[in-house]
C-alpha positions as CSV (number, residue, x, y, z in Angstrom):
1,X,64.7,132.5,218.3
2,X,65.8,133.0,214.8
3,X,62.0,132.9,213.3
4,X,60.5,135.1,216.0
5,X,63.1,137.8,214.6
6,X,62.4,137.1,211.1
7,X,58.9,137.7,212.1
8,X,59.6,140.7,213.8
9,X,61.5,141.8,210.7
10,X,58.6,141.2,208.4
11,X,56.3,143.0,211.0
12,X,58.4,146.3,211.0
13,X,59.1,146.4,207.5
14,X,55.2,146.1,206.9
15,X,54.9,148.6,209.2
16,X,57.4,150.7,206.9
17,X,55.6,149.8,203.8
18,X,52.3,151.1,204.9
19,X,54.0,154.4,206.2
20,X,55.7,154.9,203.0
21,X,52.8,153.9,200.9
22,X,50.7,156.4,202.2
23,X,52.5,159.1,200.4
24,X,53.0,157.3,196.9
25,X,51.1,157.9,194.1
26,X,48.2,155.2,192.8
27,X,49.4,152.3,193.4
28,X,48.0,149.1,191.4
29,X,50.6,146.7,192.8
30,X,53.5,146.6,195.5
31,X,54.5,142.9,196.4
32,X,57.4,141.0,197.8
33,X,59.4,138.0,197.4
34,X,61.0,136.4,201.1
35,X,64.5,135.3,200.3
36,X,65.6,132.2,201.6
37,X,67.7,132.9,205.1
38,X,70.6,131.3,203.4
39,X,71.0,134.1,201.1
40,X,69.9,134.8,197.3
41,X,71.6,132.5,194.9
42,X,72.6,133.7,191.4
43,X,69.6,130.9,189.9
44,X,66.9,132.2,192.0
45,X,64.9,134.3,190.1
46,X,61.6,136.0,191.9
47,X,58.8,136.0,189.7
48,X,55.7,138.9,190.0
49,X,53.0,138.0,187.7
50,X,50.4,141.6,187.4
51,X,46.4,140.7,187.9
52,X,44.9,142.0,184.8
53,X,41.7,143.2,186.1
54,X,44.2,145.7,188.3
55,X,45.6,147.3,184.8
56,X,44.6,149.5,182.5
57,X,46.2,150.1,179.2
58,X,48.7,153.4,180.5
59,X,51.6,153.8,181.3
60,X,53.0,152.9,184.9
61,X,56.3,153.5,187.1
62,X,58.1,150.6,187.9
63,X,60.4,150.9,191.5
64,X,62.4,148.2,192.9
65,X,62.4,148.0,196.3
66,X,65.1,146.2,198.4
67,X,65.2,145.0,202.3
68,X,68.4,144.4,203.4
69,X,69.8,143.9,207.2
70,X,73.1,145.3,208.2
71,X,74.6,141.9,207.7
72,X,74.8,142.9,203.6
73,X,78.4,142.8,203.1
74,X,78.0,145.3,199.5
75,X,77.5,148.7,198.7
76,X,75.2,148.5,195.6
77,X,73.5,145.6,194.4
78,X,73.2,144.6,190.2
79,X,69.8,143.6,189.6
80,X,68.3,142.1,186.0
81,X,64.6,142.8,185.7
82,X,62.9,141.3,182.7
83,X,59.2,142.3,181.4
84,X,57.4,139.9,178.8
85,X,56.2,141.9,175.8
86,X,52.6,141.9,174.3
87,X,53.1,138.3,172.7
88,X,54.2,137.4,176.4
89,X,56.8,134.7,175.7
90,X,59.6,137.2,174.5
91,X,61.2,139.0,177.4
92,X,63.4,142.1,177.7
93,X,65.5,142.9,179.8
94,X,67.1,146.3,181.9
95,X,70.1,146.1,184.7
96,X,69.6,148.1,187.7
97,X,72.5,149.0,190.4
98,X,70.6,149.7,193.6
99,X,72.9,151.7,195.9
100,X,72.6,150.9,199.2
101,X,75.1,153.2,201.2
102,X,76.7,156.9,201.1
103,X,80.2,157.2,199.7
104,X,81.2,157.1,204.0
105,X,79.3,153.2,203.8
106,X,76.3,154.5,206.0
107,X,72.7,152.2,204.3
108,X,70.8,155.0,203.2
109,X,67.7,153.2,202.7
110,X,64.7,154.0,206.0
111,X,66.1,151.8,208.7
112,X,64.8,150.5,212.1
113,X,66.6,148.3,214.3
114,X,68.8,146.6,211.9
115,X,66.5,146.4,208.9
116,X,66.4,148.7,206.2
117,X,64.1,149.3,202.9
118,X,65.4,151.6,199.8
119,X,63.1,151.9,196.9
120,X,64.6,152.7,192.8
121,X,63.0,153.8,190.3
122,X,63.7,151.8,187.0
123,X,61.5,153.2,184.5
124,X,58.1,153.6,182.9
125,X,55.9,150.8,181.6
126,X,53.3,150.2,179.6
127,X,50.3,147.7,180.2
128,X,47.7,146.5,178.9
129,X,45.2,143.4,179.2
130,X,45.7,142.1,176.3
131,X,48.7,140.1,177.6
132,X,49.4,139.2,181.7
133,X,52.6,141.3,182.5
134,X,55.3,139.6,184.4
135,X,58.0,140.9,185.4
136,X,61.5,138.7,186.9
137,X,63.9,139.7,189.0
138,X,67.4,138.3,189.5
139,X,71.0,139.4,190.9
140,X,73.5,139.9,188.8
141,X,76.7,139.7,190.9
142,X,80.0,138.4,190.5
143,X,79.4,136.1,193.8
144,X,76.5,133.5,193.4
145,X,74.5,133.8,196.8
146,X,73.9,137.0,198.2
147,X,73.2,137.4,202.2
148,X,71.6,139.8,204.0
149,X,69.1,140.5,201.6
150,X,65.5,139.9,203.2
151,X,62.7,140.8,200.7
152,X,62.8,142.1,197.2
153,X,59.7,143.8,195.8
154,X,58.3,145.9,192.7
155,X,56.0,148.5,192.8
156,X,53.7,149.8,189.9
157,X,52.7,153.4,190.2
158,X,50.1,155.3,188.2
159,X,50.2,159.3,189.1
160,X,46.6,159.3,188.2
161,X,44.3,158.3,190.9
């Protein structure tokens, strides 16, 4: 019973993905990373290496993007992103807090049937293909497994099409 939901989850927040994708601006990649159903431990760290032949040397915006089920038990969630630089061994890194409800504890993230998606905007990037960009992604809360998070996912947006 519990994997026929999870499926269903997945289905719907495709669904939601597509929807909301259709109003973006160039994408060149959106991708997600299933957490385990036991929750996100502080050690896991999801890993999106970028295709080269997708890039061009310009500069993209990087969003975050968070599905979460009512069964989150937090407000905001502290993210660590790290980007590898043009020698692509050294690393850098940015903290993100991703708020997830209104000051009244409401998710404000699109929701359907217990699932919601909220999508932040981190910053602008710069790629090239001199290098294959990666970017990690890790939590950085006090409490070492997170549950009720489903997928977390990046998006690289170029406004030129």
């Amino acid at each position: 019973m519990a994997t026929k939901k999870r499926i269903r989850h997945s289905f719907l927040a495709g669904l939601l993905t597509s929807l909301l994708a259709s109003c973006q601006p160039h994408t060149i990649y959106h991708s997600f990373r299933t957490l385990s159903k036991d929750g996100w431990n502080k050690s896991d760290t999801l890993v999106y290496p970028i295709p080269i032949k997708d890039i061009e040397a310009e500069h993209y915006e990087l969003q975050i993007e968070i599905r979460h089920t009512q069964d989150l038990a937090y407000r905001s969630l502290w993210i660590v992103v790290y980007q590898n630089s043009q020698d692509s061994a050294r690393f850098t890194a940015d903290t993100l807090q991703c708020v997830l409800t209104d000051e009244k504890g409401r998710f404000i993230g699109n929701g359907l049937n217990n699932y919601y998606q909220t999508c932040f905007p981190l910053k602008t990037v710069t790629l090239n293909k001199a290098y294959t960009p990666i970017f990690k992604l890790a939590h950085y809360m006090q409490k070492g497994r997170i549950e009720g998070i489903h997928d977390v996912g990046i998006r690289l947006s170029s406004s030129r099409h």
